[in-house]
C-alpha positions as CSV (number, residue, x, y, z in Angstrom):
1,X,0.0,0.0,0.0
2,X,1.1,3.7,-0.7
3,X,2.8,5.4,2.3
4,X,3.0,9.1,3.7
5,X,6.2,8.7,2.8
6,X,5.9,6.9,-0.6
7,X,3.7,9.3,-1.7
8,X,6.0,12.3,-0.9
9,X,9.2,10.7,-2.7
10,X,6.8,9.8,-5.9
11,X,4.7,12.5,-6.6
12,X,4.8,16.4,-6.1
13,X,1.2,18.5,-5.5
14,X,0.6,21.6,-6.5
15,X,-2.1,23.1,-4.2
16,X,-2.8,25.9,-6.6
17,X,-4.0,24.3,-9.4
18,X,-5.2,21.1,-7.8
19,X,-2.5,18.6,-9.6
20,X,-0.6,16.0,-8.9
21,X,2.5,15.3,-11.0
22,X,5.0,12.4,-11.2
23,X,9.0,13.3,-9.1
24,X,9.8,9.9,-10.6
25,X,10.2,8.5,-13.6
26,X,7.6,5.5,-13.0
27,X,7.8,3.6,-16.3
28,X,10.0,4.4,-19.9
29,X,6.8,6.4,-21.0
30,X,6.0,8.5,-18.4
31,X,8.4,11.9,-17.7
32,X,9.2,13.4,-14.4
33,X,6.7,15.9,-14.3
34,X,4.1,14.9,-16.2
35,X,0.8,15.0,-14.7
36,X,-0.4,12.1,-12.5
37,X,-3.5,10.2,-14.1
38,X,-6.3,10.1,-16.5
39,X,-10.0,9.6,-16.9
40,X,-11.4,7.1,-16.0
41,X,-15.0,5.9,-17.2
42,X,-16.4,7.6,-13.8
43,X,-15.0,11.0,-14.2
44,X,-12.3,10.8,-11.9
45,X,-8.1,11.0,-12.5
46,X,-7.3,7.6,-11.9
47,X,-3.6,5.6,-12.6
48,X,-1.9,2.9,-11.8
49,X,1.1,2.3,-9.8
50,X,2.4,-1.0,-7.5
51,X,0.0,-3.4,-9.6
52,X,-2.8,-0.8,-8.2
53,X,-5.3,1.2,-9.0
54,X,-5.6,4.4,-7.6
55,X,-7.6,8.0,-7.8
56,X,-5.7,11.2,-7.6
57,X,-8.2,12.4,-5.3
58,X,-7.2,10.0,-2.5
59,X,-3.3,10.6,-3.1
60,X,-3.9,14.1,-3.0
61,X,-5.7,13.6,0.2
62,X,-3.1,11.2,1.7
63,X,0.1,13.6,1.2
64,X,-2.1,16.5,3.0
65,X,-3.6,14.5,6.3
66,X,-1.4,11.7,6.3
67,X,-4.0,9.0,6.2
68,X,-6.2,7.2,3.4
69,X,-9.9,8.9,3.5
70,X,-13.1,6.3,4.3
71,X,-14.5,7.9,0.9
72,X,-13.5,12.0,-0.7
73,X,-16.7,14.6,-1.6
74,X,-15.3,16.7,-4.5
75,X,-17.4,19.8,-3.0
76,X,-18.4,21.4,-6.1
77,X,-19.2,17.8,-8.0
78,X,-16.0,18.7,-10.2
79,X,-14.5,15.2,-10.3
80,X,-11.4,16.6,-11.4
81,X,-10.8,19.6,-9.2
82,X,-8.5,18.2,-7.1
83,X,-7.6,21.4,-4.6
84,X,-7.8,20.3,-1.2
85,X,-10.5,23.4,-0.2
86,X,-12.6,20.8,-2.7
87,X,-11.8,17.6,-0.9
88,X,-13.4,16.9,2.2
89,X,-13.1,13.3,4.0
90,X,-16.8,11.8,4.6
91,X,-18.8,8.6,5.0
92,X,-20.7,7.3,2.8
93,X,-24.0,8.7,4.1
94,X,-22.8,12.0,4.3
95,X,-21.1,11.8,0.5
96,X,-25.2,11.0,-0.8
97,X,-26.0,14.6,1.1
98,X,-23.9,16.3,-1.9
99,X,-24.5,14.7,-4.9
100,X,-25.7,16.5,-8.5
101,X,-28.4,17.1,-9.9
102,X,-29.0,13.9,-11.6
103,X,-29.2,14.5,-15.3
104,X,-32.3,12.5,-16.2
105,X,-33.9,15.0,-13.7
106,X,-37.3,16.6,-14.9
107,X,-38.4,19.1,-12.1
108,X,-35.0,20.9,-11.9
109,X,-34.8,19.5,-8.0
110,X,-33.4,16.0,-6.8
111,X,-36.4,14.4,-4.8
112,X,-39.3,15.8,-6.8
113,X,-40.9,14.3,-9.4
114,X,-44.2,14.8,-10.9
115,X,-47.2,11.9,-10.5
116,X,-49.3,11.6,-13.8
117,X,-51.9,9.1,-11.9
118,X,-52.5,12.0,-9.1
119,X,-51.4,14.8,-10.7
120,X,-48.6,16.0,-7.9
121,X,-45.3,16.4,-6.9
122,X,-43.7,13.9,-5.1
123,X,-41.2,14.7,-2.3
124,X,-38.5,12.4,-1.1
125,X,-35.2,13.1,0.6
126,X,-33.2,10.2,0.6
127,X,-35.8,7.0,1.2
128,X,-38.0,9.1,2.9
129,X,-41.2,9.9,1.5
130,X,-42.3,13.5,2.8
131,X,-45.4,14.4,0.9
132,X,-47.6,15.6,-2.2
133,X,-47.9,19.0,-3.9
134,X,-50.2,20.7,-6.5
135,X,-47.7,23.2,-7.1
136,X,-44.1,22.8,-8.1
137,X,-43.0,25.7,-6.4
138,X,-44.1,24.3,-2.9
139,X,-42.7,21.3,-3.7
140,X,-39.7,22.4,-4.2
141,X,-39.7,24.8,-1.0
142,X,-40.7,21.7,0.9
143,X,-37.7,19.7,-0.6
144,X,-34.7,22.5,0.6
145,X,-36.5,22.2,3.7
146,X,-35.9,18.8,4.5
147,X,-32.2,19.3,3.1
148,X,-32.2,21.5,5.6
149,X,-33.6,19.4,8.6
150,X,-31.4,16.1,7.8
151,X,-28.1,18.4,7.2
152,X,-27.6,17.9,3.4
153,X,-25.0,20.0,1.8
154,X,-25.9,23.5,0.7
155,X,-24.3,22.1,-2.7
156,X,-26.8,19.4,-2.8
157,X,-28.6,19.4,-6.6
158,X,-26.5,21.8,-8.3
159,X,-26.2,21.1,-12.0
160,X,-22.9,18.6,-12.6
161,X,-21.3,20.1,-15.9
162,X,-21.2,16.7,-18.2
163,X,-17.2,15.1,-18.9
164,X,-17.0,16.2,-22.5
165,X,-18.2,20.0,-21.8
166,X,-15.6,20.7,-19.2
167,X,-12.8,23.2,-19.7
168,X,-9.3,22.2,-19.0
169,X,-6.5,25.0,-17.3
170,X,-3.7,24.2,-19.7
């Protein structure tokens, strides 16, 4: 497993920009310098080193506490903005208070969704069901305040921008 100390000798972070980049020269195609990881099919900066798979994320995390994280919250859903103001160590329960705005979402606000059969908005927060509305608006009112009341994360349902529309710092 990746040490403190490994991690240090291997790889140099650059809290400014959020990037990790290689101090070694890990294999004959990879440069010192060169940033650490790519995407992988969730999003994320992932690589491989020791026979492992790893996320950048986690490393990042790692060379800045010391300790592996139980799971990592990329604050503002940007998978790849790895600045440790954007990291925060959570469980898993507490990850699911700050997710995106799924993008198969039709009311414009995770946890309501409209009932042809009764014509009404359906609340939920998480498997909670909280009520009916006739009016979207009240819906959604009722929705922020349960986000409130069970401590979900003010970021909780803000639009994620997809993979292939986000701009790169280069």
């Amino acid at each position: 497993m990746l040490t403190f100390k490994k991690a240090h000798e291997t790889f140099f972070y650059d809290p400014v920009e959020g990037v990790l980049t290689w101090k070694i020269k890990p294999n004959p195609k990879i440069c010192i310098g060169t940033k650490v990881g790519g995407y992988t099919g969730r999003g994320y900066l992932g690589f491989g080193f020791q026979n492992k798979k790893m996320y950048v994320h986690r490393v990042v995390w790692l060379m800045a506490h010391g300790s592996w994280p139980v799971q990592i919250d990329h604050v503002d859903h940007d998978k790849t903005n790895n600045r440790l103001e954007n990291l925060r160590s959570v469980t898993a329960s507490l990850n699911n208070k700050n997710r995106p705005l799924n993008l198969n979402n039709k009311s414009g606000m995770p946890g309501v969704c409209w009932n042809k059969a009764n014509e009404t908005w359906v609340i939920r927060i998480g498997t909670r069901y909280l009520c009916c509305k006739k009016d979207k608006f009240e819906a959604c009112c009722e929705r922020k305040k349960a986000e409130i009341k069970y401590n979900y994360h003010v970021n909780t349902g803000k639009v994620q921008i997809p993979d292939g529309e986000k701009k790169t710092k280069e």
